[in-house]
C-alpha angles and dihedrals in degrees: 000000000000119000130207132166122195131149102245124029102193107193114216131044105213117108101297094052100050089040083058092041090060090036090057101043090039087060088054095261121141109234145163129202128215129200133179097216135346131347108260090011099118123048089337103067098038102063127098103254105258124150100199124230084192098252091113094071096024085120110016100041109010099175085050089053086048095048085050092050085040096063108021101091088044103052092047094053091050103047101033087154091061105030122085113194086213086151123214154252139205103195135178121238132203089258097050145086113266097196088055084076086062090053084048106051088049091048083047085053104049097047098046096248115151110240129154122181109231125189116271085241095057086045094052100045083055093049114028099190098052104125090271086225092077118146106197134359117203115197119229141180096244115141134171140258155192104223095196091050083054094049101047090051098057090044089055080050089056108041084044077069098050092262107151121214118202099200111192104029130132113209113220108187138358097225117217142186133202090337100314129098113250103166150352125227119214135170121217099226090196087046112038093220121132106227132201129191131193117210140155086223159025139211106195100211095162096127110200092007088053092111104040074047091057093050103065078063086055089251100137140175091048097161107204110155119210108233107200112211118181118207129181133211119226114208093248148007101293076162130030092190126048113258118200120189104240092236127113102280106289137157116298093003092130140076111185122187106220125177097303102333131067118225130218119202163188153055123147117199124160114249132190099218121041089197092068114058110179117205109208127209091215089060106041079056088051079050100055092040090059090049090060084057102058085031130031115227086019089147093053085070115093112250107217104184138352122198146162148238141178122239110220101222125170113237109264120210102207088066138054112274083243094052102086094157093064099043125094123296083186115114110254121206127198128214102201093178079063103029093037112009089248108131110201101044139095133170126207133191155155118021112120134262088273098056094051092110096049089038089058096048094047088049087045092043096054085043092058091047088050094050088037093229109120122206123164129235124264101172101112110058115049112077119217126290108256093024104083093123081091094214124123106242122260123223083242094058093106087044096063087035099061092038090065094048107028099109094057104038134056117234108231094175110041092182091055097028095232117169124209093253097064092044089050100049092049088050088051099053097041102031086164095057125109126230089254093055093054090050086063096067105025103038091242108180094353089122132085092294095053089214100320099135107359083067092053085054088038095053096040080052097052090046091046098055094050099246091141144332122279099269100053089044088053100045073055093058099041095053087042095053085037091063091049102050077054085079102040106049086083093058114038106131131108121359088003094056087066095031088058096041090050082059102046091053097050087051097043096041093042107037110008089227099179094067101048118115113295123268115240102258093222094072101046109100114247098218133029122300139222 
């Protein structure tokens, strides 16, 4: 049994968590954060890439516009590396309501949300493949972002800062005395090591799992409902600028530019388990048919993954249980000392990828009232360690950086033009990680072939440098190609029918993948990947 002791545990490592996790550290506590898998693996890594400007919720959820607003300049100045200023557009379709654009430049105004209506023609010559019969074309402040590059910028903040991460560890129980938090248990599940660590508090950060988290407190009867959302991912930029149908939010209402994809969302259905994500045919079809209607000959674009991921969205009174698009996107903290009589714990949950930074300070804030020692917050304004050019990334960022070095360095992943160096010195400094969890932070396999050919480099490479034997580096690659097909068996019609067949031949001829020794069915992912 290992033992730790810190101030704050803050349980889940998407963006919140880790938000929490530099907010803490930042204010001179001393904090450790637990996941169960991988950082961003959860909410954080299965969204469509939007950094609000807030127009999306100006009439249907307005505290939710001014929290976005609120947020948007700031997240973009503190993560350049992650953010793309791509810029946005509501626009009305043939099939919409024209006077619904009235209703949205007044909520824009009230809740302090930049908008300015621009002619059908300006927004046309801007963006070619807009549906040519547009009403009205409203401008907005949405840009786009990595979440994972956001992510891994604010962890090097916080470990620059002494805060401590546990991947890969399953908490078992959140321990209490008399009423007051005094450890967590956790058990690594790579390494096999119960873990206990003493603390004085705990920020319960588990998104959609927040409430199954607060139980193991005894705080029952946390209602947060799992909104499943599918997105798919179309093979280029038919955008370079995020279009949003000026509707109230809807499915499919959304095109988002994101590195070199665009990316097409969303649904939102109530489930009962956030682990299993279904992706319905039905619905990736609703998704390319409202694609046709923002964009002409949509479905003529090659779709190259679809995936999934669960909102987690607090229950809201005023709708039906089973109405997750009309409940909430606000962030929601509870006060457990108040709600519970358990001093020492706080859940947080819904807000949106945008808000993780204000999310963060309000949890911190009410922590430091509950243990009555005030420290301010310092969180927005120091931007990331290793981002200080101060300039929003480019789609072409990769593209000046391997022409400077092409000649020196291998590219493993043509579609994301990653080089072997950049592959190796992320192996080095995680040798425990998977592929996956790479890909996560190197967009490995994230392009048209879906890993078809940059696995095979990455493995040989793997292999090459002596980070394991062949069976091991192939029990890698299979579960790494097995979590990408995930995402493809949705969509498999047309060119990725053939794309997809092209891939399974090559595994199956050359390596005979399907026969190597089996993958640990733990650490296979339940629901689709990004």
């Amino acid at each position: 049994m290992k033992k730790l002791e810190t101030d704050v545990v803050v349980i889940g490592g998407g963006a919140t968590g880790v938000g929490v996790l530099r907010d803490l550290v930042m204010r001179g506590f001393r904090a450790v954060l637990v996941e169960r898998a991988d950082l961003g693996q959860g909410t954080t890594g299965r969204y469509h890439g939007l950094l609000h400007s807030g127009g999306r919720y100006v009439v249907s959820d307005p505290i939710s516009a001014a929290e976005c607003a609120q947020e948007n300049e700031i997240i973009a100045n503190l993560h350049p590396d992650a953010v793309e200023d791509t810029g946005g557009l509501f626009v009305v379709t043939p099939e919409d309501d024209p006077d619904f654009a009235d209703k949205f430049l007044k909520g824009a105004s009230e809740t302090g949300v930049w908008a300015e209506e621009i002619s059908p023609e300006e927004a046309l010559r801007q963006e070619p493949r807009l549906n040519p019969g547009i009403l009205r074309a409203i401008k907005v402040k949405d840009k786009t972002v990595d979440g994972w590059a956001m992510l891994w910028g604010a962890i090097r903040s916080a470990q620059k800062y002494g805060g401590q991460i546990l991947t890969y560890h399953r908490v078992d129980k959140i321990e209490t005395a008399y009423g007051q938090v005094i450890a967590v248990r956790a058990h690594g599940t790579k390494t096999g090591e119960d873990v206990t660590i003493d603390c004085k508090f705990v920020i319960n950060a588990g998104g959609p799992w927040a409430g199954q988290i607060a139980a193991m407190a005894g705080a029952h009867g946390v209602d947060v409902v799992p909104g499943r959302g599918i997105m798919i991912a179309m093979n280029h930029r038919l955008v370079n600028q995020v279009v949003n149908r000026c509707i109230p939010p809807s499915d499919g209402d959304i095109l988002v530019p994101v590195h070199t994809v665009s990316i097409i969302g969303t649904t939102d259905v109530a489930v009962d388990d956030p682990d299993h994500l279904e992706i319905p045919r039905n619905e990736v079809q609703q998704m390319l048919d409202a694609g046709e209607v923002l964009i002409p000959g949509f479905r003529e674009s090659r779709a190259v993954h679809a995936w999934a991921g669960a909102r987690p969205l607090v229950k809201d009174s005023r709708v039906a249980a089973s109405d997750t698009r009309h409940m909430s996107r606000t962030m929601s903290i509870i006060d457990h000392k108040e709600r519970d009589d358990i001093s020492g714990l706080i859940t947080i949950a819904g807000g949106k990828l945008t808000t993780y930074r204000l999310m963060a300070k309000n949890a911190v804030d009410l922590m430091c009232r509950q243990m009555n020692d005030w420290r301010p917050c310092r969180t927005a304004e120091e931007i990331m360690p290793g981002t200080e050019r101060g300039d929003n990334y480019k789609v072409t960022h990769r593209l000046k950086e391997r022409e400077e070095d092409r000649f020196d360095q291998q590219i493993v992943c043509e579609c994301e033009l990653m080089n072997r160096k950049m592959f190796v010195d992320l192996l080095e400094a995680q040798p425990n990680a998977t592929f996956d969890d790479l890909r996560r932070q190197l967009r490995l396999g994230m392009g048209p072939c879906q890993g078809g050919f940059c696995s095979m480099r990455a493995a040989g490479i793997t292999q090459q440098i002596g980070r394991g034997n062949v069976e091991d580096i192939t029990d890698l690659m299979r579960l790494f190609l097995k979590n990408r097909w995930i995402g493809l068996w949705p969509i498999l019609y047309g060119r990725q029918v053939r794309q997809t067949a092209l891939d399974d031949w090559i595994f199956q001829g050359t390596f005979d993948i399907e026969h190597v020794p089996n993958v640990d069915s733990s650490e296979v992912e339940s629901r689709a990947v990004r």
